[in-house]
Every structure is written in structure tokens, then in C-alpha cells.
N, C-alpha and C positions, 0 to 999 in steps of 0.2 A: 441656225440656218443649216438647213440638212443639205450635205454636199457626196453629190451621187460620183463624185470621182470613186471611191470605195467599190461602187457597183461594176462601174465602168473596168475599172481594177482589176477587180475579182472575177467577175464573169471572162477576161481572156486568159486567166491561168489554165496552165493545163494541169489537169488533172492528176499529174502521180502517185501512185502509190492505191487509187482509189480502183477499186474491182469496177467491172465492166459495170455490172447491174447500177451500180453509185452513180458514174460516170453518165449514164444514159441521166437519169435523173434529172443531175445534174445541168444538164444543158438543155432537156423538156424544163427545170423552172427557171433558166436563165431567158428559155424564149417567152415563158409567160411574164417574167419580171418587166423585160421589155416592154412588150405590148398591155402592158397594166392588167395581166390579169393576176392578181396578187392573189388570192383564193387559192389556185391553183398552182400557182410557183409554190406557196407557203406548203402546200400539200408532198409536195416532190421532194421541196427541203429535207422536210421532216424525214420523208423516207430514205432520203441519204443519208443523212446525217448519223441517223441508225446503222450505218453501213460503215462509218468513217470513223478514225481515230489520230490518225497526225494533227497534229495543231493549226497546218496550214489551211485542211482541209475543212477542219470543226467551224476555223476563224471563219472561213469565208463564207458558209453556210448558214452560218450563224449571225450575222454581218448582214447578209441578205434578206434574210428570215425579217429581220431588226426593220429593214431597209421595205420591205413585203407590209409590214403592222404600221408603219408611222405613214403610209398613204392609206390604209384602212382606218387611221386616224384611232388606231388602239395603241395608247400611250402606256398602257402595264406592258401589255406583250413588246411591243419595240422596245422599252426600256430593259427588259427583260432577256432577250437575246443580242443587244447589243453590249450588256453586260455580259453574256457568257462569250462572244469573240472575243474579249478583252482577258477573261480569265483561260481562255485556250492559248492564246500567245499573248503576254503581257509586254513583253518587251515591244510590238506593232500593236499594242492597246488604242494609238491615234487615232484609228480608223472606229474603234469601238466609241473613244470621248468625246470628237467633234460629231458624231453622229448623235450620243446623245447630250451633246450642249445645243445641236439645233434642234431636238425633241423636245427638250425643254423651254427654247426660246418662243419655241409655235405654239406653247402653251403659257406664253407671256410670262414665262418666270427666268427674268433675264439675271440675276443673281448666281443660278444655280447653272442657266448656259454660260456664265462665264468660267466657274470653277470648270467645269468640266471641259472647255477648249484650253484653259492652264495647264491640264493633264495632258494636254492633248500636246501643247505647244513644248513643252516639258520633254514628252519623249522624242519629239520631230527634231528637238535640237541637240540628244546623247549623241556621243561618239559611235552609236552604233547604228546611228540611222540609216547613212549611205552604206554602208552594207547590207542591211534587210531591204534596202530598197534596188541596188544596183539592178537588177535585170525587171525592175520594173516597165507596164508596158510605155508610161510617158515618162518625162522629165521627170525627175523627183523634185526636183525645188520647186515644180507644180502644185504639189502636193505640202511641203512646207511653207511655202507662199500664200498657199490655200488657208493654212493652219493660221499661220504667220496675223494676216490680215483681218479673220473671223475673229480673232481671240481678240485682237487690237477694236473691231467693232462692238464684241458683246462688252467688254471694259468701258467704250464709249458712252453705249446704253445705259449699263451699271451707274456710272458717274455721273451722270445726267440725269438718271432718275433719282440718285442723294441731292444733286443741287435743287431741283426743282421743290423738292420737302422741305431741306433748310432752307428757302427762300419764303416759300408759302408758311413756313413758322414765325419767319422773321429772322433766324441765326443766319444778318449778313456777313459776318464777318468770317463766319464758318461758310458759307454758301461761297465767298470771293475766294477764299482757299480752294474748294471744289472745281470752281470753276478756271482758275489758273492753272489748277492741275492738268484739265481734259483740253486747254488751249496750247500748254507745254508739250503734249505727245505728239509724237508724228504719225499720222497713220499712212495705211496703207488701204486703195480700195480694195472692197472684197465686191468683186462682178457678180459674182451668183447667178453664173447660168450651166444648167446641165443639158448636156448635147447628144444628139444621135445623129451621127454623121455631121452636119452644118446646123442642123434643125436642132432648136431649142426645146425641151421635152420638159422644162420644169426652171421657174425663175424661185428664187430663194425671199422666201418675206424679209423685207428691209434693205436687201443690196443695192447694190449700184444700179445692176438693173432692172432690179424692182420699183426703183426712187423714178427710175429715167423710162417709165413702162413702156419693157420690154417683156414680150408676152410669150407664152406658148404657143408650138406653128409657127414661130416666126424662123426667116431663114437668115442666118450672118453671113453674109457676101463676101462681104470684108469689114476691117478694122484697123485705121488709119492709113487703107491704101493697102492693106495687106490682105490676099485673097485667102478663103477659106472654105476648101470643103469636104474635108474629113475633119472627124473626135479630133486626133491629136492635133493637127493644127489649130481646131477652135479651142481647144485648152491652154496650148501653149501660146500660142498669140496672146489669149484672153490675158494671161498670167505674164504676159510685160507690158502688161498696165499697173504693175504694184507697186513699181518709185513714180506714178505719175500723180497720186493725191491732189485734188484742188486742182486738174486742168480739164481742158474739155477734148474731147476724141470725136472724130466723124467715122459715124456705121451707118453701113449699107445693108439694108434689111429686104427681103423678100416678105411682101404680106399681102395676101387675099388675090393674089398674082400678081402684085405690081411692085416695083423698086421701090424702095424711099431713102433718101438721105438724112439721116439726125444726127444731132449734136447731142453727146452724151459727157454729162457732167459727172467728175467723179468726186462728188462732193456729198458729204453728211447735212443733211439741216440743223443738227443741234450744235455745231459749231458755231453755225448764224446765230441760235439761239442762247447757248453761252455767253457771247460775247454782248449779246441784248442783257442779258440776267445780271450779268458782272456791271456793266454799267448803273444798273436800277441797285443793286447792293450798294455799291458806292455811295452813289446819290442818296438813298436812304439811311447808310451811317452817317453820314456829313450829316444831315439834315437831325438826329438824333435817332430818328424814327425805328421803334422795337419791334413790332411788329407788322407782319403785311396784312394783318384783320384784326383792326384796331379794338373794334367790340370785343374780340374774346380777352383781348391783353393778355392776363396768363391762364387764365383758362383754360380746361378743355375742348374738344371739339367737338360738335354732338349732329347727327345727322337721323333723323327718325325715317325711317325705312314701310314700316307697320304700326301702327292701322293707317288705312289711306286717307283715314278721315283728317290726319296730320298733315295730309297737302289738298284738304280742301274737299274730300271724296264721302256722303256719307255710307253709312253702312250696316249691314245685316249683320248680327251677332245672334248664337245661340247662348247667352248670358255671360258672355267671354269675351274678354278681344285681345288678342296675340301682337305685343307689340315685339320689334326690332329694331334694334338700336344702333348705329354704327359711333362708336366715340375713340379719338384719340390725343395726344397731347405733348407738348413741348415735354412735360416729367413722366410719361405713360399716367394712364388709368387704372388709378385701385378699385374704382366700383360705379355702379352706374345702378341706379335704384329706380322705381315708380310709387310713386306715392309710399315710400318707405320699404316696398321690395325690392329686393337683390336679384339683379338678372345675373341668369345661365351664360358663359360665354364660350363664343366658339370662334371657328376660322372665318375672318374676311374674304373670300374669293379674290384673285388677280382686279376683275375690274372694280370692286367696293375697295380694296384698298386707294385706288385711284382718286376716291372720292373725297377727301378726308386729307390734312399733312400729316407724314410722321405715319408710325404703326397703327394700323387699324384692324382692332377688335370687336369684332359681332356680340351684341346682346338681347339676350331673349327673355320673354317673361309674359304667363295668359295670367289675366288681369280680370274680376270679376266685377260685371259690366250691370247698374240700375236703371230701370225701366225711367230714368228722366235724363237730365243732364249731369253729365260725369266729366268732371274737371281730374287729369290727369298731372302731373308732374314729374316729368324725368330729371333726373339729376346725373350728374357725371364727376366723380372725386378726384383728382389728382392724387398722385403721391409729395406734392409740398403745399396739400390741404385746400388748393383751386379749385371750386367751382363754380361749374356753368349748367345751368335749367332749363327745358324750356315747358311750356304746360301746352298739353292737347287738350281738348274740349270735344267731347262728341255725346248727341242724342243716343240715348238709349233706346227709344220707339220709332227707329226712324225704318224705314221702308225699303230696299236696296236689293236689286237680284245678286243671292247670295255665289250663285255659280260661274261670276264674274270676274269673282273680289281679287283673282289672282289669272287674269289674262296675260300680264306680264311681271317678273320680277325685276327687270330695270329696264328703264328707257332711257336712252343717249343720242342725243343730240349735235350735229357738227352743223355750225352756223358761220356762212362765209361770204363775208362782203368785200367786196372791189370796187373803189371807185378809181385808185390811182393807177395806171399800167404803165410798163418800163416804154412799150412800143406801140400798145391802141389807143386808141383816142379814152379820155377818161369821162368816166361816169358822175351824173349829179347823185343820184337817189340809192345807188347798191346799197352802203353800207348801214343807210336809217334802216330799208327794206330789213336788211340782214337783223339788226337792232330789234329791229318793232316784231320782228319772229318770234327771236331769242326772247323777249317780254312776254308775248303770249305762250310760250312752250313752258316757261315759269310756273305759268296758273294751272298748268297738264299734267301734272306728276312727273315730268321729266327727274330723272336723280344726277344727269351730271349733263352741262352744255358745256360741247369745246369751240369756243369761237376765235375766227381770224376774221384779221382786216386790214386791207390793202399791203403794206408791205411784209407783215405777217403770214400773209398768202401766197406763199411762193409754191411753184408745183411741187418740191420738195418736201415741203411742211405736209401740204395736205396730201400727197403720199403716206408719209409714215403715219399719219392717224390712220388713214381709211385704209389703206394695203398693208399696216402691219402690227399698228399699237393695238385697235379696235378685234381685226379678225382672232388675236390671240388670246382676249380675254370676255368677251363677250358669250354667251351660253345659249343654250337652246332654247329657253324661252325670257329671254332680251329683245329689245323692240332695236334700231336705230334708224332716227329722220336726219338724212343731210339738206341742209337748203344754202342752196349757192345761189347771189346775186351779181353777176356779170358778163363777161362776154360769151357769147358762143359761137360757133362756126360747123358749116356744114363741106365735106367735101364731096364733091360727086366720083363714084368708081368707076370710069368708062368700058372698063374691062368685065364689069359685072354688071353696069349698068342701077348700081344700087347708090348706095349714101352713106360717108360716115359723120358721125359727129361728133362736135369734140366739146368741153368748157374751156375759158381760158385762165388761169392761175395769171398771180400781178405781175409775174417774168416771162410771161411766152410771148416768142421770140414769131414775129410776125412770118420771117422768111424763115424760120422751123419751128411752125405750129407743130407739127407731124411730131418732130421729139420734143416740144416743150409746153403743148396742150396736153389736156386728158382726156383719152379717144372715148368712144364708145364700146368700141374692142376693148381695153382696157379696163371696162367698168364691167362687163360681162364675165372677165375673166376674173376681176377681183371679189365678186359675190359669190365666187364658188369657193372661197376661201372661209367665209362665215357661218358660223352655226347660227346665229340668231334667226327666231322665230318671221320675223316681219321685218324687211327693208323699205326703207322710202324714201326717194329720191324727189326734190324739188329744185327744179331747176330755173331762176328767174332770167331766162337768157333763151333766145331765139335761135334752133337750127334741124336740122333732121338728123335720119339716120340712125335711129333711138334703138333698130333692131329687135323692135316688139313682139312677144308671142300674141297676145290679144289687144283689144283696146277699146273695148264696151265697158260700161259701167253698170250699174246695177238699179234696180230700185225696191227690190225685196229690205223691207230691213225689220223682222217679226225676230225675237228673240232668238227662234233657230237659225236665222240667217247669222247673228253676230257670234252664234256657238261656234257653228262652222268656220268663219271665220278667221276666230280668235285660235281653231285649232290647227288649221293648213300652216304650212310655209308660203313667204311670197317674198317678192321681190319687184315693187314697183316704183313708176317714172310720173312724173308734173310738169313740164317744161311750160313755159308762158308764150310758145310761138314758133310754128314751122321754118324753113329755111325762106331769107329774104324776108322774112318777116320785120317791121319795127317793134319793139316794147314799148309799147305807148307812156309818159308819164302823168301822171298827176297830183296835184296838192298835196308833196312832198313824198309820194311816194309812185314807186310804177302801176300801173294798174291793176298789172298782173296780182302783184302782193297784196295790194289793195284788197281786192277781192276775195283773197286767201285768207286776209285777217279778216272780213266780214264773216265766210263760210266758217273759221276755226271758233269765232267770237259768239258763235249763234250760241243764247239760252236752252232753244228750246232745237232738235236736230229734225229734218223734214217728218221723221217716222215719228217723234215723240216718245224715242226710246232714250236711254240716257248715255250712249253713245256715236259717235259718228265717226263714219268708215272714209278711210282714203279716197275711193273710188264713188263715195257720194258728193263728197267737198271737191272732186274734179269733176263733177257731170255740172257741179253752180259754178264754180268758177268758170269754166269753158263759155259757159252760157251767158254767162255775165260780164265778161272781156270780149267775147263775139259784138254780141250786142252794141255794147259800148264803143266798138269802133268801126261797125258798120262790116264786120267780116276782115277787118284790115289785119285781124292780129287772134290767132285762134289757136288758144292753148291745146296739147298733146298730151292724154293719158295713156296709161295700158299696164301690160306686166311684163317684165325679163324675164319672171322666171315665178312658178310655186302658184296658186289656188288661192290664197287667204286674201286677208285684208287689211290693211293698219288700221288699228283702232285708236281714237282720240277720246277719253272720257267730257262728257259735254254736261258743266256745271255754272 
């Protein structure tokens, strides 16, 4: 979690020792730092720094520089000069390690942002710290408090991401150790917000108030009754919330011009969820039970990736077909063969390890392919001589637009049904809805669905997928469909005269929706956090406010339509119903969905091409819910953001 105290820091030093010419520089790229223009700050940098040689002077340049690359999202070059602050003054290296343990967190490799806040937390607590820090511009135990809590968070992560493997292996006994462990600690929250002046200029992925969204733009008034509106007060305030873990605070937020009151929870959700896993361990050693996937028993774990014909997709080869394998296992994997060849292996990516328990390693291998039917066999070896197979089958003559075959290389899935709520009235039909998705997204080449339901879906939870786990491993051409079945609320803006709108998770608190829904402001701001290719939001819940750039559909759908397509960025919305709208239900499910699984379930797609686009499955749905209830209930498309389209393979 990258923490701009350092910038904030840095930029009020004075300058000593540094020639006029440095100096100027200097403060032309502290003003473009500021205002984001990192380009240009990084340019000025450079030119000072050529000018400078004291350690104070390098670190903080260099620091900045670091601070300039990880919002241009260049992870060599940020890593790279905030490794040189550290080697200019090592003894204040803190400011170099928590910078890159949150470099590395944002690239989901939460392992490696822990070591590197240990360094961090390491030197914040020598005997020389209050002295390097005394004439700093805030508090210093700001600043180790800072340290203090992020290190205490990526530890959290860490151990929660070991418990969830040994659970999904089966080793409970190992997994109830894990999890005693991360219940034993105390933590501290880490708030993650950076400030200019009152104003928030940057919320950190996965804090406190990232979990509790709190957004960019937004103004902190106060916090617990405490007013605020300078840096240093909003830092030091923020920073005596570290002994309050596990309680709830009221903040007064300035947004879109008007006041709000929320209750902000300074709580982790994987604490909730530890304590769910510990329980399920238990219960499954009493019961005897070795594994949590009883078909593999000790087997390895085999996951076919390539050809697509392996989930059902056929396809065009030029006498060749490139398979990929993902396999892993309770003892690791010695080999992993096709019909007797030895695949190549290489690195799993952050989100393919996801997919799979335990260490997962990529396996590759082109495989020559006969003009009939060709029965494959993958095999996966353990090293205590386990294995596990599975066999592909694909036509050799079959017919398939080959410039297709790789419109995506993963697609991911968050599927979330609510029938119970702590404070709204509760739902018949969300979580079949939610169910009967998750079952058709199956038949789609989806590679990984993360489903909650009802007390599982707390705003919490579904924070840290979509705002933190997701944007940090997902890639530039990765798909992800969320479909949420529950409440929704629309709030009207008097002051603007517009609408926002929110969903509600199974905790939001009727009298603070505002902090314990998920706004629409919140969702806008959270897709700019992701690289993937195509977003899709399905929402089976009635309200406005959606904050649309368009919201035409299409009806072009000639092969060049699906190229273009498949090549834009987008980011689109499906809601089942304007504000004041009912969801109508029917024969066990809403109608809305209803008709979503009709559109997604078509053989054959209106063009007769062999896919079908988001934005077609919403011009029949809409059409088909209208209809059906006389105009009473009239689903909402359009885009947030990006040209393309989500594509659905239609088999």
C-alpha cells in the first residue's frame, strides 16, 4: 500500500546544500508531483538530481522519482529508484521499503510487500530513528504508526493467503494452526488515505479506507468530532485511530457538495473469515475428512487452460494445437505430459496461481493435431508417484474463426447473492438467481468464479475482491463479469439535481447506507484501478444514478464488429430497473435473470455468429422484461467507461 507521507515529507524540506539551479527544479517537480503530472515532475527530477550529492538530497529525489513511476504504473522504474533512496541513506531506507512493499502489493505479490515493510518496520523501531526524524514536518510516530500497521496488514494478507491453500489441500490441521495464528495478533488499522490540505488525493488498495469507500475528492471534515482542515491535522488525527482495531468511528465527508455522515469500521474481513475456516477445519478433522476435493484425494491438481476446445469451444488449428496446463499439488509436480510428451514449464502469473491450491506451475506443449478426431491425455505426476488425468477430445476438421481463438486469456467471475440482510427486508429468489448464473458462466470458459452468499457478503468481503485482490492481478487482456442479486437504492442530489446509486451488501446499515452501501462514485473510481480488457457489471437490483457515458446498444454484429470489439477497453453496467422500480419475480427466479439466462443460453446468437456481445444480451433482455410487465420494470444498459464489448462465446 503505497503511502504518499514520504512525498508529503519530502517536498517540505528545504533544500540545503543544493545550488540555485537544483533548487528551482526542484520545486517546478514538486508542483507537477502534486498536480499528477508525473512526466514532467520525473523530468526535473532527473535534472536535479544531476546536480545533487548529499544523501538527503539524492534520497528525496529519488523517493519521488519512485513515487512519479508507480502512478505511471512502471513497476521496473519505481522499483528501481526507490531502491536507490535507500542505498543514498540507508539508515532512513523506511521511506524507500514501505514504498516498495506497497509497489509490490499493487502488483498482488503480497509475500514480497511483506518482507519489504519488515525492513521497513526494522529500521522505524532502531534507536536512531527519533533522531533522523526529530525536525520532521509531522509527528513521527505518524510515520511509525504508518509503518507499524501496514506491516501488521501485509502479515495479515500473507497468512490468509497460506490458510486458504492448506484448507483448499485439506492440511486442517495445519490450516487451524494458520489460522490461530492470524486470530492471536493484534492489529492496528492502517486508514490509507493521502491528503492535500482536507482533501483526499489517493485511497490506498485494501485499507481501512478503501474497505469503508472512501474515495478521491472526497473532503474529511472531521473524524470522531474532530475537525480538520489542514495535511497535518488530517494525518495526525487519522493516526489516533491505531489502538482502535475492530471499532467503528463517525466521518464527516464533504462529496459532490454536500455533507454525509458514515460509520467507518476499522475492521479486516479476513478475520471474519478465519474464524469461518477454523471452524470448517475443525469440523472436518473430527469428522476424519483429508481432503476438501475428495475426487483428487492425493492427487495432483490439473487445470487445462489451452486448447479451448477443453471447455467446450471448437477450433481452428494449422496442424497444431498449443496446449497449457496449470497443475499443482499437496507433494509439488514432477511432470505433467500429453499423450506421453513432457511439457515446458514456466511462471504461473499472480492471478493463475489463484486458481489451483498450493504452488502453481504453467505447462506448455504444441501437440500435432489429425485431420479426425484426436483424443488427448494430460497427465500430472507427483513427486510420491500420484496421479491425476484428464483427456481432451477435439475434431481435427472443424471450422472456427481462427483470429478469435485468444480474445481473452482469463475470465473471472464474482457472483453475489443476498437473500438475508442484517436491516432490509429479505429476499426469496437472489441467491438461486446468483446460483443459476454461476452454472451458466461454467459452460463459458470462465477459469475462476468467486461466489458469496448472504452472510458471506458483507461490504467488506466484497471490497477486498473487487477494490483490491482482483485490480492487482488481473492483466490487460483478462475479461471480469460481476453479477450481484439484491438490494439497490437510488439517492436523489438536490444540490446537483442528479442521482446516486448504490447496491446493498448483507450489512448495510439502513440509516448509513451512504457508508455501508457501495455508491456508484465508488464503482467509477474503482475501475480505474484495473487493467483488464472488458468489465461487466450485472446488476439484479433496481435504482439509478449509474453515471452513464452512453447507453445505446448495437445491432451491427459482422465479424468486424466482434474484432473491434474484442480490441477496445470497456467498462459496462445491466441493472434489471430504474429508481422506484419493483423486480418483478417469477417461477423461482426474478425475471430480470430470467431472461439473462434465456439471452446467455441462446444456441444460436441473433447475427449467427458464434459469439454474443454484452450490449446485444441487453437490448433482449430489456425488451423482454419491458414487455413482460407492461413497462412496470425497465432494465438500464450503457458504458462507464472504454468502446468495446464483453464477449460471451455462444456454444
Amino acid at each position: 500500500m503505497f503511502n504518499r507521507l514520504s512525498l508529503l515529507c519530502f517536498v517540505s524540506l528545504l533544500f540545503i546544500g543544493l545550488n540555485g539551479c537544483a533548487s528551482v527544479q526542484i520545486l517546478k517537480a514538486n508542483h507537477y508531483l502534486q498536480n499528477e503530472q508525473y512526466a514532467q515532475a520525473i523530468y526535473e527530477y532527473d535534472s536535479a538530481l544531476k546536480q545533487s550529492h548529499d544523501k538527503a538530497s539524492v534520497m528525496m529525489i529519488t523517493t519521488n522519482m519512485g513515487v512519479a513511476y508507480t502512478y505511471l504504473d512502471n513497476f521496473d522504474k519505481a522499483k528501481e529508484y526507490y531502491l536507490k533512496s535507500i542505498n543514498a541513506w540507508p539508515e532512513r531506507g523506511y521511506y524507500g521499503y514501505i514504498n516498495l512493499a506497497g509497489l509490490f502489493y499493487k502488483q498482488g505479490k503480497i509475500q514480497e510487500a511483506l518482507e519489504f515493510s519488515l525492513k521497513a518496520m526494522e529500521l522505524a523501531n532502531s534507536p536512531r530513528f527519533d533522531e533522523i526524524e526529530k525536525s520532521s514536518y509531522y509527528n513521527k510516530n505518524t510515520l511509525k504508526w504508518g509503518i507499524t500497521a501496514a506491516s501488521e496488514f501485509y502479515k495479515l494478507r500473507s497468512s490468509f493467503q497460506k490458510l486458504t491453500k492448506e484448507y483448499e489441500l485439506g492440511n486442517y490441521s495445519k490450516a487451524s494452526q494458520i489460522a490461530n495464528g492470524i486470530l492471536r495478533l493484534k492489529y492496528h488499522p492502517h486508514f490509507g488515505v493521502d491528503f492535500s490540505g482536507n482533501t483526499i488525493v489517493d485511497v490506498q488498495e485494501g485499507s481501512i479506507a478503501d474497505l469503508n469507500g472512501l474515495v478521491k475528492g472526497d473532503k474529511i471534515l472531521r473524524i470522531d468530532g474532530i475537525s480538520i482542515s489542514t495535511v497535518l491535522e488530517a494525518y495526525d488525527t487519522s493516526s489516533t485511530l491505531y489502538n482502535k482495531y475492530g471499532k467503528d468511528i463517525n466521518i464527516s465527508i464533504l462529496r459532490h457538495g454536500r455533507e454525509l455522515s458514515i460509520v467507518c469500521r476499522l475492521t479486516y474481513p479476513e478475520i471474519d473469515q478465519t474464524r469461518l475456516i477454523l471452524s470448517g477445519a475443525k469440523s472436518k478433522s473430527m469428522s476424519g475428512t483429508t481432503t476438501a476435493k475428495s475426487e483428487y484425494t492425493n492427487g495432483p491438481f490439473i487445470k487445462i487452460l489451452e486448447p479451448k476446445s477443453a471447455r467446450g469451444i471448437k477450433i481452428l488449428t494449422d496442424h497444431n494445437v498449443t496446449f497449457i496446463v496449470l497443475a499443482s499439488g499437496k507433494y509439488g509436480i514432477k511432470s505433467v505430459t500429453i499423450n506421453g510428451v513432457k511439457c515446458r514449464t514456466s511462471e504461473a502469473n499472480e492471478l493463475e496461481q489463484s486458481f489451483l491450491p498450493s504452488k502453481v506451475i504453467k505447462y506448455t506443449a504444441i501437440i500435432p493435431l489429425l485431420q479426425k478426431k484426436n483424443t488427448f491425455t494430460v497427465k500430472a505426476l507427483d513427486t510420491k508417484g500420484n496421479i491425476t488425468q484428464e483427456q481432451v477430445v477435439i475434431e481435427g476438421n472443424q471450422s472456427f474463426a481462427k483470429e478469435f481463438a485468444n480474445i481473452y486469456d482469463h475470465k473471472v467471475a464474482v457472483i453475489i447473492g443476498i437473500n438475508k440482510y442484517k436491516t432490509f427486508p429479505s429476499l426469496e429468489f437472489a441467491v438461486n438467481d446468483a446460483k443459476s448464473i454461476r452454472d451458466t458462466l461454467k459452460t463459458k470458459g470462465f477459469d475462476k468464479i468467486i461466489e458469496l452468499y448472504d452472510g458471506e457478503a458483507s461490504r467488506a468481503r466484497i471490497m477486498r475482491i473487487l477494490a483490491d485482490e482482483l485490480p492487482s492481478t488481473m492483466g490487460k487482456n483478462d475479461a471480469l463479469m460481476v453479477y450481484f442479486a439484491g438490494h439497490g437504492l437510488t439517492e436523489d442530489l438536490p444540490d446537483e439535481g442528479g442521482q446516486e446509486g448504490y447496491i446493498a451488501p448483507m450489512d448495510t446499515d439502513v440509516d448509513n447506507y451512504r457508508g455501508s452501501a457501495i455508491s456508484m462514485t465508488y464503482i467509477h473510481n474503482m475501475i480505474k484501478k484495473y487493467r483488464a480488457k472488458h468489465i461487466l457489471f450485472v446488476f439484479d437490483s433496481c435504482y439509478s444514478g449509474l453515471g452513464l457515458m452512453r447507453n445505446a446498444g448495437t445491432t451491427k454484429k459482422a465479424s468486424a464488429f466482434i474484432m473491434n470489439a474484442s480490441q477496445n477497453r470497456s467498462t459496462q453496467i445491466l441493472t434489471a430497473g430504474g429508481k422506484n422500480e419493483q423486480s418483478k419475480e417469477e417461477k423461482g427466479h426474478g425475471l430480470f435473470t430470467r431472461a439473462l439466462l434465456d439471452a446467455l443460453n441462446r444456441k444460436t446468437p441473433p447475427s449467427g455468429d458464434s459469439f454474443i456481445v454484452a450490449s446485444d444480451i441487453a437490448q433482449t433482455v430489456r425488451k423482454k422484461v419491458a414487455e413482460e410487465t407492461n413497462g412496470e420494470q425497465n432494465p438500464m444498459f450503457g458504458w462507464l467507461a472504454g468502446e468495446g464489448d464483453f464477449i460471451f462465446e455462444s456454444f
